[in-house]
N, C-alpha and C positions, 0 to 999 in steps of 0.2 A: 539555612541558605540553600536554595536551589541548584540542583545540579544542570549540566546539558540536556540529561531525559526530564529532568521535569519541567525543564523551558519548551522540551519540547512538546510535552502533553499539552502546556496551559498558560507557557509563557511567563514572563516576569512578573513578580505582585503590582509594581507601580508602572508596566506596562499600560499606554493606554490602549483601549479593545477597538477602536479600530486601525481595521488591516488597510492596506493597502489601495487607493481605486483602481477596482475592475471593469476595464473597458471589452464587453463581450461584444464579438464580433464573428461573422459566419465561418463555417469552418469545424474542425474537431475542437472538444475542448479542451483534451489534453494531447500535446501535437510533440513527437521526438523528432527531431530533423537533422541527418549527418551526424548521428551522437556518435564519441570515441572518449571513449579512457581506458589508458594503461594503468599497470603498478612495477615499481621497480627501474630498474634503466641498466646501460649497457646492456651484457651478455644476459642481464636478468629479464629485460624486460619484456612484459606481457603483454599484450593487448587484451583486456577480458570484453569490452564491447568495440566491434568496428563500425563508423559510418552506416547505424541504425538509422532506420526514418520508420515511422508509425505513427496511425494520429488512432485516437479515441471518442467516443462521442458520450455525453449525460445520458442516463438511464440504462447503461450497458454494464454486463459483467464481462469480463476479460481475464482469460485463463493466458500465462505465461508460462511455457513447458518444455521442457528437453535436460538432457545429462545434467549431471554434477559436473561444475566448472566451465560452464558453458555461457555463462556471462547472467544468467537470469537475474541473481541476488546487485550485481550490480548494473542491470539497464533500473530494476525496480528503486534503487536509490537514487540511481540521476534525473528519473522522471517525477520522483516523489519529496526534490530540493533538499535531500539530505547530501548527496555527495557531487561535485560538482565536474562538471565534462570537461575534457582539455580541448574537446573540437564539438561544435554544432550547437541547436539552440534546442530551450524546450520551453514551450508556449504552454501558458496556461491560462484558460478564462480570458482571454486576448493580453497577457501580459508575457512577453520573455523573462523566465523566472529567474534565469541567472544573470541580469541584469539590475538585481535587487540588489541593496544595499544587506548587509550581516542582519540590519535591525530590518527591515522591511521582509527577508525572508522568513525571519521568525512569525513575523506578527500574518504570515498569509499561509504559513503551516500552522499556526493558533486558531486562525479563523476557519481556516477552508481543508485540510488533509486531517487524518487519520489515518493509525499505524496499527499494524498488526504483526509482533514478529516472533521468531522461535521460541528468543530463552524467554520470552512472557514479560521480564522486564516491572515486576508490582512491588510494590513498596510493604517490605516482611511486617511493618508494624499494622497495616490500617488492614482492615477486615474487607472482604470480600465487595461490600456495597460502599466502605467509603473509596475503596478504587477510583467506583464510576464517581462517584458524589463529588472527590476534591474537583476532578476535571472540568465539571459545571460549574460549582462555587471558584472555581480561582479563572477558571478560560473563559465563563460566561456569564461570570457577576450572579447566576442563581441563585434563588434564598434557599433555606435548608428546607424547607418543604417540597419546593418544587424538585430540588434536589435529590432527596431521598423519595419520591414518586418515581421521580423518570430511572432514579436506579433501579429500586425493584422492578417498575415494570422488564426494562432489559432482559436482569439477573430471573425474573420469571418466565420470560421466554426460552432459555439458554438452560431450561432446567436446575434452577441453581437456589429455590426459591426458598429452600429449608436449610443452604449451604453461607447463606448471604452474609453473616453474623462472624465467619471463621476465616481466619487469618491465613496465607501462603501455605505457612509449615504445617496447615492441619488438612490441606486439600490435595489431589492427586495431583498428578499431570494434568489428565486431562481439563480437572474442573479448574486447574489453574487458566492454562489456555482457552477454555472458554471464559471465567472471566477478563486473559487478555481480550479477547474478543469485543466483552459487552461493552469495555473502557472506550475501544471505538466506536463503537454503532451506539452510543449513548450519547454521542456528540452532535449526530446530525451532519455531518461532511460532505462537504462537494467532492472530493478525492477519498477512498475508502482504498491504502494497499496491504498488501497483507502477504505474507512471505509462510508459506505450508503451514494455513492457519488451520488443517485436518489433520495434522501431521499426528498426534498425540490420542487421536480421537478414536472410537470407534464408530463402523459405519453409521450407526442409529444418529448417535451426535452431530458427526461429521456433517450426515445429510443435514442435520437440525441447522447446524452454521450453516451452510453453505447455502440454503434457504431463504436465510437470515440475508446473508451478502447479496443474495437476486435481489431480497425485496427492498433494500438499502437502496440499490439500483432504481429499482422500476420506482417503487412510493415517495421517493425524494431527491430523484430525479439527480441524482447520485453515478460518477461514474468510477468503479469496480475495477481492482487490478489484482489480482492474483495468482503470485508465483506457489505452482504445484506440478507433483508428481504425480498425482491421484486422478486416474483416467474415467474416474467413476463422476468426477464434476464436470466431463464436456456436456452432458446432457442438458446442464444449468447456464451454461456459457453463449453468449451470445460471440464474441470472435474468441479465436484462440492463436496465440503468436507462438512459434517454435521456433526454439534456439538452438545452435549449434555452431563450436567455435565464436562465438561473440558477434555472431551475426543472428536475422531474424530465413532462417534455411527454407528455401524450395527449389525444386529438384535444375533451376533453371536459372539459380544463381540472384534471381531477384530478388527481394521483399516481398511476400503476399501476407494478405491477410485470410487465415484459412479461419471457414464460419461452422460451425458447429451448429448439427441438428439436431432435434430430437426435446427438444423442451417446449414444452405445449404452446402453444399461440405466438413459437418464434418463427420470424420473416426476414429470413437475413438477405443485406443486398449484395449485389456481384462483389468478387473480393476488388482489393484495390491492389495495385502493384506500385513500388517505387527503385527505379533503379541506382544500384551502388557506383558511387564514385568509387574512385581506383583503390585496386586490393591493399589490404597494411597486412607488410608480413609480420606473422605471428612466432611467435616461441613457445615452450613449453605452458601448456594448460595449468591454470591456479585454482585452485580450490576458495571460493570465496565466501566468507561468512555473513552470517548477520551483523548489521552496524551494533557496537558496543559502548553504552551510555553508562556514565560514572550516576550515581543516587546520592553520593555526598555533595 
């Protein structure tokens, strides 16, 4: 029987595969607007995002960056329909996603998002290449052939290509987290997020992923979110959002969107600013994890 993470990889068996109608329309394609969530209540509670607004556009990568506890881990799940906002909306593809039904949200994170996160999240029994392989055969009806092609190719990109055969408990960290990795970018996603998918890495690799997520980007027209600490990927980032206290911080109280240079043939446009509605006082800073998925 499937659990919550494996609905969420590829959805239910007797799911039907299509998702939701996507009405696109001009605009960002992934758009935050007035987002707030707390945890906790009374004397406890926290605000870890206040009255964010950002939008996003297809074919970009997007670095998301600042302290520990500073809201990154949860703006990345309200904009990515895993954890839902107490205040504002968040547009996707011209739909307000938190206006989905339980079953329609499922079926438009089946179709259209991809995840990337810490604890890697892989199933101890299946080997390296049936990772990527269930995700096609159960999310996207693929035969086993086409299946096991578009694995390897992945797991061949990702250096993994003599590793592919071996199970969790026989791979490091890091080749673990790279094949979290491949389990995304094997899917083909409109939404690709990914919470310190270098984290485990060494620079070599690191840069190999993070490559990997431009070209996700630019080749398939892909739009790229990226919660990191790792200041060695602005050169790859086309904007880059800074967080602090649960807000998106510049030196002037507003919203901007601050653009990163330095990656060959980038042309970025004037930043955009959006102004905050009124302050929400805050309480003590929470330390926030990655979302945690039962496999039973």
């Amino acid at each position: 029987m499937l659990g919550p993470f494996s609905r969420l990889l590829f959805g239910s068996p007797t799911a039907p595969t299509a998702a939701p109608a996507v009405v696109v329309r001009t605009g960002p394609t992934l758009e935050g607007v007035e987002l707030l969530r707390s945890f906790g209540s009374g004397e406890t509670k926290t605000y870890a995002i206040q009255n964010v607004s950002l939008g996003m556009d297809r074919c970009q990568m997007n670095l998301l960056m600042g302290p520990s506890g500073s809201g990154k881990s949860t703006l990345l799940a309200v904009l990515s329909a895993l954890l839902r906002p107490e205040g504002g909306h968040v547009r996707a593809l011209g739909q307000d996603v938190w206006r989905m039904s339980e079953r329609e949200l499922e079926m438009f994170r089946l179709r259209h998002c991809s995840y990337v996160f810490q604890g890697y999240n892989l199933f101890p029994a299946l080997t390296a290449r049936q990772q990527l392989e269930i995700v096609l055969k159960w999310g996207e009806g693929c035969g086993v052939r086409e299946a096991k092609t578009r694995a390897e190719k992945v797991l061949g990109q990702l250096g993994l290509a003599k590793k592919m055969h071996l199970r969790p408990a026989q791979l490091s960290g890091g080749e673990k987290q790279r094949v979290a990795i491949g389990r995304a970018l094997v899917k083909n996603p409109s939404f690709l997020f990914a919470d310190e998918p270098t984290s485990a890495l060494d620079w070599e690799n690191g840069q190999q992923v993070i490559e990997l997520l431009n070209g996700v980007a630019r080749q398939q027209s892909a739009t790229v979110l990226v919660v990191t600490h790792d200041h060695r990927l602005l050169p790859y980032a086309d904007r880059v959002f800074e967080m602090a206290d649960g807000k998106l911080a510049t030196a002037d109280g507003c919203v901007e969107l601050t653009h990163a240079t330095g990656h060959p043939g980038h042309h970025a446009p004037p930043p955009q600013k959006f102004e905050h509605s009124a302050p929400v006082p805050t309480g003590p800073r929470l330390r926030l994890q990655e979302p945690q998925f039962s496999l039973t």
